[in-house]
C-alpha positions in Angstrom: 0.0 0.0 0.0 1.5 3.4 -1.2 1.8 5.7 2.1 0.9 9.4 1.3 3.3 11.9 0.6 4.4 14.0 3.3 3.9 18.0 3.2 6.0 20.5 4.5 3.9 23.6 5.7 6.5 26.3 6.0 5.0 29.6 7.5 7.5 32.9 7.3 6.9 35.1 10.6 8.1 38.5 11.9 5.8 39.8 15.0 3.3 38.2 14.1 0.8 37.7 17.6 -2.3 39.4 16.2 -2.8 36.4 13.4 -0.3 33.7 14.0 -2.6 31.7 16.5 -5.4 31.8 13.6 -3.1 30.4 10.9 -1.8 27.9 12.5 -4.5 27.1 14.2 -5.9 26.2 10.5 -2.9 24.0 9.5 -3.1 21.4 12.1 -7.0 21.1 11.3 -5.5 20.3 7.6 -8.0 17.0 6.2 -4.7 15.7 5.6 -2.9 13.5 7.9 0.8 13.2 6.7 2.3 17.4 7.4 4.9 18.9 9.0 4.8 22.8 10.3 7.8 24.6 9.2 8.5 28.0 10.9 10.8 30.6 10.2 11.5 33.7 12.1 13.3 36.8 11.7 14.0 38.2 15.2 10.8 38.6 16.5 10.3 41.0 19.3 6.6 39.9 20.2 5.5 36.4 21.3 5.8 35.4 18.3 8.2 32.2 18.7 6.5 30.9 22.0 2.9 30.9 19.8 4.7 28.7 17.0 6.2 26.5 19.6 2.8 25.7 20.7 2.2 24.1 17.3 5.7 22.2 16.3 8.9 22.4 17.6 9.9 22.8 14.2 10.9 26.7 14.8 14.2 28.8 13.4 15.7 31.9 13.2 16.3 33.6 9.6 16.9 36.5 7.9 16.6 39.1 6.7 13.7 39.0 4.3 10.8 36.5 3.8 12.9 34.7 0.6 15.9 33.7 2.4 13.4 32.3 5.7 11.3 30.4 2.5 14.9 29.4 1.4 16.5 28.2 4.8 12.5 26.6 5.8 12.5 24.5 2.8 16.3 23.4 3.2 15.5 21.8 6.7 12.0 20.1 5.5 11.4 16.8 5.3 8.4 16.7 2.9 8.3 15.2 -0.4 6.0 18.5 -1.3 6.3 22.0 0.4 3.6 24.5 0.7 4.4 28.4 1.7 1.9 30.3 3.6 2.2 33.9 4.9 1.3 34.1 8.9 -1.5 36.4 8.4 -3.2 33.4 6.1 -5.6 30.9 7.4 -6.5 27.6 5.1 -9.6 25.6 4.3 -9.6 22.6 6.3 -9.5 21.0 2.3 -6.2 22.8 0.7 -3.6 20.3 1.3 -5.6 17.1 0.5 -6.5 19.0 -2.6 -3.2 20.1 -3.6 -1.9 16.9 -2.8 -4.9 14.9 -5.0 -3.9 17.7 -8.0 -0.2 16.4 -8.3 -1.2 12.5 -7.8 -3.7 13.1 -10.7 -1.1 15.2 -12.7 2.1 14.2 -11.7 3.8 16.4 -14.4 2.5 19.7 -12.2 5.5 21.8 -11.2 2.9 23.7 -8.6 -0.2 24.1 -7.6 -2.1 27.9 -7.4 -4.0 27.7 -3.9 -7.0 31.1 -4.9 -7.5 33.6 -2.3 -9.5 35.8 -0.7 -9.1 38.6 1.5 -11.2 38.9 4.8 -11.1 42.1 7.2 -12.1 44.7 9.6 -13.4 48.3 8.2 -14.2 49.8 5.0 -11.0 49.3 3.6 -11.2 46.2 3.8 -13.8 45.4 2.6 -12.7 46.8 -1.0 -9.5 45.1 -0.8 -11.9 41.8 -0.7 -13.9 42.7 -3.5 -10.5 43.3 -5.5 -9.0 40.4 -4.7 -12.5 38.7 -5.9 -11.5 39.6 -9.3 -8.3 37.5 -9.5 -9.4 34.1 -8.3 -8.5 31.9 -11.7 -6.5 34.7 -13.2 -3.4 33.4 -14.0 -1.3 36.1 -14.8 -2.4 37.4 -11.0 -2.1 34.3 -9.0 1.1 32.5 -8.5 1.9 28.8 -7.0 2.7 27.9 -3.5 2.6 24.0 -3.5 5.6 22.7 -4.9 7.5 19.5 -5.0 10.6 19.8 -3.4 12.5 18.8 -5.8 11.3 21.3 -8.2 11.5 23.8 -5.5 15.5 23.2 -5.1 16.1 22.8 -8.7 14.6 26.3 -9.8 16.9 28.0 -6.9 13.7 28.3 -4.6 12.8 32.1 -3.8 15.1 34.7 -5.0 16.7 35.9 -2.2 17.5 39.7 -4.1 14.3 40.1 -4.1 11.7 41.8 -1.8 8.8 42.7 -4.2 7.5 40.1 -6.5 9.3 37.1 -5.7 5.9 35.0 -5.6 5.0 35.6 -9.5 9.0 35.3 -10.4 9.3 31.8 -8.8 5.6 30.6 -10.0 7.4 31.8 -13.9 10.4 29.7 -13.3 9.0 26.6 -12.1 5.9 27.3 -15.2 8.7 27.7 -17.9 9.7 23.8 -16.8 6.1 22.4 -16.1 2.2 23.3 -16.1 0.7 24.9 -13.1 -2.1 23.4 -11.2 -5.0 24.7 -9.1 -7.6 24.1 -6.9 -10.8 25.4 -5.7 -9.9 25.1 -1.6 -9.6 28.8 -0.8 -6.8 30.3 1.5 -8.0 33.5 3.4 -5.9 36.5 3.8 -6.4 38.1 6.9 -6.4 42.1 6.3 -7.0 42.7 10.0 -8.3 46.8 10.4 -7.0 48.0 7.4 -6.0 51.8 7.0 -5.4 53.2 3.6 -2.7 55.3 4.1 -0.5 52.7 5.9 -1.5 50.6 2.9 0.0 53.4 0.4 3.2 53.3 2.4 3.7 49.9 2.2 2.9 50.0 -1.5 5.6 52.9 -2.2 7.9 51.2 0.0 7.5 47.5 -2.0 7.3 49.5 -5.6 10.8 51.0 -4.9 11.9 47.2 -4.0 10.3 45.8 -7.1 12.6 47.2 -10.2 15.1 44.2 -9.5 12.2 41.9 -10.4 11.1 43.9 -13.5 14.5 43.9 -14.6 14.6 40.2 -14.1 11.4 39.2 -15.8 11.2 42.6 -18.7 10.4 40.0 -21.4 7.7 38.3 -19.5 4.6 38.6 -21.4 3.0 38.2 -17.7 4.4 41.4 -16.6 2.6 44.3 -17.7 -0.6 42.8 -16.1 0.9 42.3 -13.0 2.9 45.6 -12.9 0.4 48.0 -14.9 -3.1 49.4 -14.0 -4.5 49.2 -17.9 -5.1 45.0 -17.6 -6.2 45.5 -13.7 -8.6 48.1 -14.5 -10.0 46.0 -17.9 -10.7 43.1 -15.8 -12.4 45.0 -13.1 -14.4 46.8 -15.6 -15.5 43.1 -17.6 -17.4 42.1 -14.3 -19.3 45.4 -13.5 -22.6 43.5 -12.1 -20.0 42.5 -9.3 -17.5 45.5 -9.1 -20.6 47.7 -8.9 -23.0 45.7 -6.8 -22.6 47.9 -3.9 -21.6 51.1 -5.6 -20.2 52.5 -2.4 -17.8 49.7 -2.3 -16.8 49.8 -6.3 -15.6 53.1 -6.3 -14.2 52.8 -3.0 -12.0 50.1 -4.4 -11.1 51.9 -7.6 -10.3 54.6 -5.9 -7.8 52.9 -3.1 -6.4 50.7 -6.6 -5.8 54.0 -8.3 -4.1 55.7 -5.5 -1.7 52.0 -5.1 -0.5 52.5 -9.0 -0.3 56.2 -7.7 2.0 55.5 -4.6 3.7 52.9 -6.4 4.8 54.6 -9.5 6.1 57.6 -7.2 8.2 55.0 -5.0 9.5 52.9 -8.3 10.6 56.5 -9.9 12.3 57.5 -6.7 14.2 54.3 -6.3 15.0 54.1 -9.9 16.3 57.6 -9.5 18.5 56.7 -6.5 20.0 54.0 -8.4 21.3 56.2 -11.2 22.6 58.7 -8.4 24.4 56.1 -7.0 25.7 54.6 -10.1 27.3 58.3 -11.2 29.4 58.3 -8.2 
């Protein structure tokens, strides 16, 4: 009798108390039997470490970005298949059985795309759910994080250069050697009490990070959808029963996208503009 696989779960955490307990809460209810809980920190100052050791004694330190913890998880995991999940994520009591059913049913998968959805507190919120709707089995907007190991190690794993965009870029690497899969078992993203101008900061600070991955990946046909606001506002516009459902919440939504590209542009400019300071010196 063939013995199922085993799954790494490898969770990336930095002071993380307000949602850790909830997503990992969610991956020892996992359907499926045969996992292992990963966790990497990077020198948490909260409780963050004494939560995870309530779930695994599987627990490291690692810096100093999110890639290089992914990197470092997946070198000490014993699974024949890894799965990353961000600590403000909670899954579907279904995702790994389903994942792991995709690659037994198509065992030339390099990955599996896990859909999300956003959940929150506020207004904001709320509109950051309703975009997110709009990318669930889009594939130039969703990118893979079930992989087999092996495929995982032999692509170079996360790119460790790179801060912004390092999802799509290793999804395009893996794809370029072997079809994606997906399934219909939904992670949620916890927004928690979101507040737009925090969200604009983080969005200038990450565009500034993210000209190393446009360099990288220039002459991906993916990219200007996932950069640029023309396909993001065309797909938003081809559902309009749904964008505009609660008109309140439609333009709301357009209006914090707009101001994202806005924010974002401005911090991409002024980082690209630093570079070519720094490189006349």
């Amino acid at each position: 009798m063939k013995t199922d696989p085993l799954v790494s779960i490898i969770v990336t955490t930095y002071n993380n108390h307000a949602t850790l307990n909830a997503c990992l809460a969610s991956i020892v209810r996992q359907d499926y039997q045969r996992t292992e809980l990963v966790v990497v920190d990077n020198n948490s100052t909260d409780d963050t470490k004494e939560i995870a050791l309530d779930y695994t004694n599987l627990v490291f330190n690692k810096g100093p970005e999110r890639s290089a913890q992914r990197n470092y998880a997946v070198e000490q995991a014993k699974g024949e298949y890894v799965v990353i999940i961000d600590s403000d994520m909670e899954l579907a009591p279904g995702v790994i059985s389903a994942c792991v059913k995709a690659v037994q049913e198509r065992p030339q998968l390099g990955g599996v795309i896990i859909p999300e959805e956003s959940f929150g507190e506020g207004f904001w919120a709320q509109c950051k759910r309703l975009e997110r709707s709009f990318y669930v089995g889009i594939d130039w907007m969703e990118a893979a994080r079930f992989f087999e190991k092996k495929m995982y190690q032999e692509v170079g794993g996360y790119d460790s250069e790179l801060v912004s965009g390092e999802d799509w870029d290793l999804s395009n690497r893996v794809a370029a050697r072997a079809p994606l899969g997906r399934i219909d078992e939904f992670i949620y993203h916890n927004e928690g009490h979101l507040n737009l101008v925090k969200t604009l900061k983080k969005k200038y600070y990450y565009a500034g990070l993210a000209a190393a991955y446009l360099r990288k990946n220039n002459i991906d046909s993916k990219l200007t959808a996932q950069a640029g606001p023309i396909q993001r506002y065309k797909l938003f516009f081809s559902h309009p029963r749904r964008l505009f459902r609660s008109p309140v919440k439609g333009i709301g939504m357009l209006f914090m996208k707009t101001c994202e590209f806005g924010f974002g542009g401005i911090g991409y400019l002024a980082a690209k503009r630093r570079g070519s300071m720094e490189a006349a010196r």
